[in-house]
C-alpha positions in Angstrom: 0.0 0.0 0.0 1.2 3.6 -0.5 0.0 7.0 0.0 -2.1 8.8 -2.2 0.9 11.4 -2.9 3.1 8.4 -4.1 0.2 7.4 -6.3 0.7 10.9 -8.2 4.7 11.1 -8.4 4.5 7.5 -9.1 2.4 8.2 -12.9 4.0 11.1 -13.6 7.2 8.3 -13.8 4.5 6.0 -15.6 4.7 8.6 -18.6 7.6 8.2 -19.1 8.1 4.7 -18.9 4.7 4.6 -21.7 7.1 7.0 -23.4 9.6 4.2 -23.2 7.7 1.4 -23.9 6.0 2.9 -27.4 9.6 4.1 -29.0 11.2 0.3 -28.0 7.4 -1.4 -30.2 7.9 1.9 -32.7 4.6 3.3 -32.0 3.5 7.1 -31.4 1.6 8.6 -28.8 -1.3 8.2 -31.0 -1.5 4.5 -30.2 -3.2 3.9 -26.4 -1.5 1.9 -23.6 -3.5 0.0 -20.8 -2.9 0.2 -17.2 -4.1 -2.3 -14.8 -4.4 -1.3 -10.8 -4.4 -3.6 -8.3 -7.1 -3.2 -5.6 -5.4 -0.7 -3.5 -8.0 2.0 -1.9 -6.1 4.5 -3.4 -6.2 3.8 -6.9 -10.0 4.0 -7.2 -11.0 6.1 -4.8 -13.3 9.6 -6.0 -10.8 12.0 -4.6 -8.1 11.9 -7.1 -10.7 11.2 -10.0 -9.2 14.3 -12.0 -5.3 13.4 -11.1 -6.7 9.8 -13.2 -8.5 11.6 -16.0 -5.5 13.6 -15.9 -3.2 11.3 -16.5 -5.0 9.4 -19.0 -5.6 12.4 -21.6 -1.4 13.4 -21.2 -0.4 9.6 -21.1 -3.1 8.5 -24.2 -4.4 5.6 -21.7 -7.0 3.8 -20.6 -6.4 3.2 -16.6 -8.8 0.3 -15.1 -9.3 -0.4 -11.7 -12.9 -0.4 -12.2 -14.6 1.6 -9.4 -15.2 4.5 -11.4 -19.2 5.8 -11.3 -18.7 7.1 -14.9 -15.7 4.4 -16.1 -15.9 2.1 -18.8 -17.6 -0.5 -16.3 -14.5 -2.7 -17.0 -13.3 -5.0 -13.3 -10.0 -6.3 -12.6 -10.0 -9.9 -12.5 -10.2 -12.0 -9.2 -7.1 -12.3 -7.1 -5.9 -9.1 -8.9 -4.0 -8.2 -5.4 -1.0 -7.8 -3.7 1.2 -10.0 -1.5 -0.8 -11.2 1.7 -4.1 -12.0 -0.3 -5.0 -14.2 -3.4 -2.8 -12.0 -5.7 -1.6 -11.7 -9.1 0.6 -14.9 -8.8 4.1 -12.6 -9.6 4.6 -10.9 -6.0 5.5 -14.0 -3.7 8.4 -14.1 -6.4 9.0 -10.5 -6.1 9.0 -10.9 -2.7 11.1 -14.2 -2.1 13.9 -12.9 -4.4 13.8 -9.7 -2.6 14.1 -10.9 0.9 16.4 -13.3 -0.3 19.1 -10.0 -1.7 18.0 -8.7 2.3 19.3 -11.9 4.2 22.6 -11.7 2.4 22.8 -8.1 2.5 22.3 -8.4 6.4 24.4 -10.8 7.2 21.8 -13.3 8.3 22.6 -15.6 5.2 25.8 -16.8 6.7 24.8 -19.2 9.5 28.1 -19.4 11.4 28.0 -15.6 11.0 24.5 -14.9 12.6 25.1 -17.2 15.5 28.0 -15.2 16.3 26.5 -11.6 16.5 22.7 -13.4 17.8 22.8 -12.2 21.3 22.9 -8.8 19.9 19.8 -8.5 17.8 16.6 -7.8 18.6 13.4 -10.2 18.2 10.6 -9.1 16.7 7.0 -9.9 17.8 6.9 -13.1 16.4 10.2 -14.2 17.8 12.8 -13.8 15.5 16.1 -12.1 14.8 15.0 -8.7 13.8 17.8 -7.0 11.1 18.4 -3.7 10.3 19.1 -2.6 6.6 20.0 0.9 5.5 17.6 2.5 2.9 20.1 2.0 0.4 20.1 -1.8 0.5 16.2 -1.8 0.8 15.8 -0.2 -2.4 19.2 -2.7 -3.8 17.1 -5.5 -3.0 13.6 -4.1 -5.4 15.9 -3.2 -8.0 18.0 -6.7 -8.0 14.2 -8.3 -7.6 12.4 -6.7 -10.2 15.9 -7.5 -12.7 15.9 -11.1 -12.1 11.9 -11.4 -12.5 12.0 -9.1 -16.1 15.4 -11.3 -17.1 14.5 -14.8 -16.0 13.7 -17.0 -19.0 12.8 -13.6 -21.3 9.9 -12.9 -18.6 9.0 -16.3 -17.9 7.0 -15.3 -14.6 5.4 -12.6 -16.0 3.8 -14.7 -18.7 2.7 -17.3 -16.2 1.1 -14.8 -14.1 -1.0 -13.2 -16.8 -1.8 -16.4 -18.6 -2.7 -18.2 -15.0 -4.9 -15.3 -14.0 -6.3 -14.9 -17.2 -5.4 -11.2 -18.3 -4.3 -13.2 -21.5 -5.3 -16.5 -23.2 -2.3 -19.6 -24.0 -3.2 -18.9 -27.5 -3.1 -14.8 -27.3 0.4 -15.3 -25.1 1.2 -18.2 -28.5 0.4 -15.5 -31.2 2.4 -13.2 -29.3 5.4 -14.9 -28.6 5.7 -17.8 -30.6 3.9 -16.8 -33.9 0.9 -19.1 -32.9 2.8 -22.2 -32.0 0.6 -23.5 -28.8 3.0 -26.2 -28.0 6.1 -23.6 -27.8 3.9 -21.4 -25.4 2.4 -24.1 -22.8 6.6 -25.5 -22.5 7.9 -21.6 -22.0 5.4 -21.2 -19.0 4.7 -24.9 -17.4 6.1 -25.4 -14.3 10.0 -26.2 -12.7 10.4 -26.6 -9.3 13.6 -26.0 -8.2 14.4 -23.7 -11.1 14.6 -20.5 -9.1 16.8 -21.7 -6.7 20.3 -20.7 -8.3 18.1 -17.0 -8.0 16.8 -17.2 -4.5 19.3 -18.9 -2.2 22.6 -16.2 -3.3 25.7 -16.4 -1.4 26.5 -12.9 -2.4 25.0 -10.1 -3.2 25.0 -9.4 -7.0 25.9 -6.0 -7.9 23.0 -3.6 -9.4 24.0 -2.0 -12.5 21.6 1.2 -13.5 23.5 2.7 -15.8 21.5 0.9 -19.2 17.9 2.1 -17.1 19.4 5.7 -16.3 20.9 6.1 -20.0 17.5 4.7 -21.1 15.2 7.2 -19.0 17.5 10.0 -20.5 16.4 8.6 -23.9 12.9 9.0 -23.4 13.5 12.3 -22.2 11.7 13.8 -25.3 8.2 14.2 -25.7 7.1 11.7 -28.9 4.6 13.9 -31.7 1.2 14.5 -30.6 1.5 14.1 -26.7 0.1 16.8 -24.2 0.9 18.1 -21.2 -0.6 20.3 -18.5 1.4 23.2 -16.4 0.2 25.5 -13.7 0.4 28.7 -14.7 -0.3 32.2 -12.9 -1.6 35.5 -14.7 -2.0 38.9 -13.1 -4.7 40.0 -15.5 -6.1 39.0 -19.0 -3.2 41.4 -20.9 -0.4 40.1 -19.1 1.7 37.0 -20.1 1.1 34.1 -18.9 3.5 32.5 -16.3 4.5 28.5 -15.8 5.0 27.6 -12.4 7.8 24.9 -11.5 6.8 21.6 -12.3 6.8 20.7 -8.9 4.1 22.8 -7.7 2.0 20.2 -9.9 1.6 17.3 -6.8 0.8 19.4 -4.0 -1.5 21.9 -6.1 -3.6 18.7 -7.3 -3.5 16.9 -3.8 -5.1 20.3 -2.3 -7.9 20.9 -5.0 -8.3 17.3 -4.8 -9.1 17.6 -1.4 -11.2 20.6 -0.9 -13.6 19.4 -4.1 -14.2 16.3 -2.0 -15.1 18.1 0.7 -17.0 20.0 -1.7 -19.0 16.9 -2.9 -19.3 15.7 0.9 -21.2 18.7 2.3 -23.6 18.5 -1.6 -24.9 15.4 -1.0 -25.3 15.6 2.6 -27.2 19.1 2.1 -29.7 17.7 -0.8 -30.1 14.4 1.9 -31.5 17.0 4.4 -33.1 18.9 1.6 -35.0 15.8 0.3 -36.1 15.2 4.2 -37.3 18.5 4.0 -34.8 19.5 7.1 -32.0 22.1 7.3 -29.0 21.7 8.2 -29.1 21.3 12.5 -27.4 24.1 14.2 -23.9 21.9 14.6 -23.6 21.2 10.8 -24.5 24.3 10.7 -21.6 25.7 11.9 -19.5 23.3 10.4 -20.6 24.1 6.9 -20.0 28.0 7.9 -16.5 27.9 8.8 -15.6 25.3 5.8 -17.1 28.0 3.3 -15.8 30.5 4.8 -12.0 28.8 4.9 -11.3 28.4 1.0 -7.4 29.5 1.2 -4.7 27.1 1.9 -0.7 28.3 2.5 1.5 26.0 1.1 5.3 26.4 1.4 7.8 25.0 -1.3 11.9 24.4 -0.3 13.3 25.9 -3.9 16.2 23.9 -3.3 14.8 20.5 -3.5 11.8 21.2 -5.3 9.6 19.7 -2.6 6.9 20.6 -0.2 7.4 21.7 3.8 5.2 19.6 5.2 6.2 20.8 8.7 7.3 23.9 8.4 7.5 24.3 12.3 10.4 22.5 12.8 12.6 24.7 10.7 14.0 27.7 11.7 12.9 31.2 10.4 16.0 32.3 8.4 15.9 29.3 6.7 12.7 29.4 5.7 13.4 32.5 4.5 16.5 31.8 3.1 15.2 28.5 0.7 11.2 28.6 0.7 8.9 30.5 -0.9 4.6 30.7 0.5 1.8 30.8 -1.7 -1.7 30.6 -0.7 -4.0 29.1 -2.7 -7.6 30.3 -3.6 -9.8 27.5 -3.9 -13.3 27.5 -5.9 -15.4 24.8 -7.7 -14.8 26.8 -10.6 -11.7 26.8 -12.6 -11.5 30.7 -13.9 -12.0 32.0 -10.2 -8.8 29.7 -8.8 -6.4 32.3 -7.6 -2.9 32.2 -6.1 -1.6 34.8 -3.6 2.4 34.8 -3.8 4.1 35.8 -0.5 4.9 39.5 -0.6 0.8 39.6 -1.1 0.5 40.1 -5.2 -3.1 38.1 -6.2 -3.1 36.3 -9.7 -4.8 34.2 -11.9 -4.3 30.2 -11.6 -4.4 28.5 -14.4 -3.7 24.8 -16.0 -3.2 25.0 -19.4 -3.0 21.7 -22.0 -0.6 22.5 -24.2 1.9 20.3 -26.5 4.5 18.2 -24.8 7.3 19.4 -27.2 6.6 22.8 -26.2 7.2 22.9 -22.4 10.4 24.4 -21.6 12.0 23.5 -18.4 10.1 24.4 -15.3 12.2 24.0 -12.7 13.2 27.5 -12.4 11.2 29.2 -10.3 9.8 32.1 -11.7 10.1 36.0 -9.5 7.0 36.5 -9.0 6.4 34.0 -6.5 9.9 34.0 -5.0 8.7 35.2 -1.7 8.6 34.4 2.0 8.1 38.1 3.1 4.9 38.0 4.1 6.0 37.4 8.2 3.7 40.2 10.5 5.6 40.8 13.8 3.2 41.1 16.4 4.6 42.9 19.5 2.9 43.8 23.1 4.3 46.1 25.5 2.7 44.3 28.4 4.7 41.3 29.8 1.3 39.0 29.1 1.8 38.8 25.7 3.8 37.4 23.1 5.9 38.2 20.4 5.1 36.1 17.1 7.6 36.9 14.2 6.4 34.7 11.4 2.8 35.2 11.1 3.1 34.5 7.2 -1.2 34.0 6.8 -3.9 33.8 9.8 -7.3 33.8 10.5 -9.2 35.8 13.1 -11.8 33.7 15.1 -13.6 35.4 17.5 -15.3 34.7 20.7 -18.9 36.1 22.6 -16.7 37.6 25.2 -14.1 39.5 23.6 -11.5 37.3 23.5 -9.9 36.5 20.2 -8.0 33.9 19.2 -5.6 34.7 16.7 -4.2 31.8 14.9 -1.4 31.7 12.5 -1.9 28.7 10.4 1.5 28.0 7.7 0.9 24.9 6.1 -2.4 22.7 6.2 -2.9 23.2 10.2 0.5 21.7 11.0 1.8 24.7 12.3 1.2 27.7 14.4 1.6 30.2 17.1 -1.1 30.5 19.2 -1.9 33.4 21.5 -4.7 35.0 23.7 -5.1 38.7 24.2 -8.6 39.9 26.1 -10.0 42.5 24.4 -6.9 44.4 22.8 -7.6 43.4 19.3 -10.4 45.1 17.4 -13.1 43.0 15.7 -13.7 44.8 13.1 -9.4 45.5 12.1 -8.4 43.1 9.1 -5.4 40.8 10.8 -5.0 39.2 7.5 -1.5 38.1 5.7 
């Protein structure tokens, strides 16, 4: 299982290995590709419906996982899965092999060698030896897996999977490989015990060579004819130009809308359930509804340097922040052409996702001026020793309560950071507090 933001960077990669996989059969982007999800929550679910149709229009695909309301109405076969269920009959491999690269990477392969250091591990819950492996190895061992499953009799397992589980008929996987010869086909997949032993059971690791994959990617690097893409732009009014954001706003930006128009959907049907009962809202929803319409921006801070999102931005220091990040707050609206994006010295523009051909985007890395800010701190100071001093109140909201006291509440980054403080009565209701 992963997390829904995985999901996203992970088919922006799938592009390109479409890309890949069309130039090595000499096709163009004209010709479609089929993707097949497993049953994972996250593939399916409504939220990320547009990141799917997204996908789909820029990759020229067809993505079934089958849970779509308005999809095709096409199901993943039974057992379609990962490891720990009835699954696609390829992980346990995936898995064996990779554990297998793990054991000699740890040490734990070598029997003489782990009875010597076994008073020094840990046990897990179930009892045994529990290993520790950097990151580096971890990710050795999928690589070194995934190699010996695509190279192992010219993709032996992967043939037996499909064919077992039905994605493919014998005679389909015949034409396909063997020019029609049913005989050649059932031999290249029947079964060999003991075969994947010489794989499995390694007395050393094997060294992973990604220089053919990295040389390969670099390939595919160019867009073929007649494939789209989409970039984020920003525009300060109908004359001026029109200005790309860095491709990595693209994640985070559609994680956010994503979001907020599920919400959106959420509080719909539950209104027209109360509406059809002929009730209002009760005074709790209510309130609830209030404060979510009224809360339609959300901050979002970006390090420049590595092109990724601050998810915390708490635990880093101001001058840094200042130093690598940049803030934009983000307008949100169920319609497209009244999305806006505040930049943080406070400048309001247009947001914008325009299609436009593949072969046309120029690098989008740079980040453009316009939004290179994190000026927008307020210092709030108070001359009385019961209050605080709050130097990087970059956006905040004013909530106000029956007896004068205000709350004012500096939120950064998707409520998971703040400074809090309480003054009675010194802060005027009617005064605009906003970043």
């Amino acid at each position: 299982m992963w997390a829904a933001e995985t999901m996203s960077h992970y088919l922006e990669f799938l592009k390109t290995e479409i890309r890949r996989k069309r130039q090595s059969l000499q096709l163009d982007a004209t010709h479609k590709a089929l993707v097949l999800c497993d049953a994972a929550s996250v593939h399916s679910t409504a939220r990320f419906a547009k990141i799917r149709k997204t996908f789909e229009k820029e990759a020229n695909a067809i993505l079934i996982h089958g849970k779509d309301e308005d999809g095709d109405g096409l199901h993943i076969p039974g057992g379609w899965g990962a490891a720990g269920a009835p699954n696609d009959a390829w992980h346990q491999f995936f898995h064996s092999i990779r554990r297998s690269w793990m054991r000699v990477a740890s040490g734990s392969a070598d029997i003489a060698a782990l009875r010597r250091v076994l008073h020094t591990t840990e046990l897990s819950v179930d009892g045994n030896p529990r290993f520790e492996l950097t990151i580096q190895n971890s990710l050795r061992a999928d690589a070194f897996a995934l190699q010996q499953i695509q190279n192992y009799r010219s993709g032996k397992i992967l043939a037996w999977a499909w064919v077992s589980r039905g994605l493919v008929t014998k005679q389909q996987f015949a034409d396909a490989r063997f020019g029609g010869n049913l005989e050649k086909a059932q031999n290249a997949i029947k079964s060999a015990p003991g075969e994947l032993s010489e794989i499995i059971n390694m007395e050393l690791t094997k060294e992973i060579s990604l220089e053919k994959e990295s040389q390969a990617i670099q390939e595919a690097g160019e867009p073929l004819p007649g494939e789209v893409s989409s970039v984020w732009c920003i525009q300060l009014n109908a004359d001026s130009e029109v200005i790309p954001l860095p491709s990595w706003f693209r994640v985070p930006l559609q994680h956010v809308l994503c979001g907020w128009m599920e919400q959106a959907m959420q509080w719909d049907k539950k209104l027209e359930q109360r509406r059809q009962a002929g009730r209002d809202l009760t005074a709790q929803q209510q309130l609830k509804y209030d404060a979510w319409v009224g809360q339609t921006q959300r901050p979002l801070v970006f390090n420049k340097r590595t092109g990724r999102l601050v998810a915390n931005p708490g635990k880093e220091t101001l001058s840094r922040l200042k130093k690598e990040c940049l803030l934009v707050i983000l307008h949100l609206s169920r319609h497209a052409e009244e999305l806006r994006l505040t930049a943080g010295n406070g400048q309001l523009y247009k947001l914008k996702l325009l299609e436009i051909p593949a072969s046309k985007v120029s690098s989008t890395s740079v980040v453009p001026e316009q939004v290179d800010h994190f000026s927008g701190e307020r210092l709030v100071q108070y001359s009385t020793e019961h209050y605080s001093t709050v130097q990087y109140c970059t956006y905040s909201t004013v909530m106000y309560k029956t007896h004068s006291t205000v709350l004012y509440r500096t939120v950064l980054c998707f409520d998971v950071w703040w400074a809090v403080f309480w003054e009675r009565g010194a802060l005027s209701e009617t005064a605009d507090y906003g970043g």
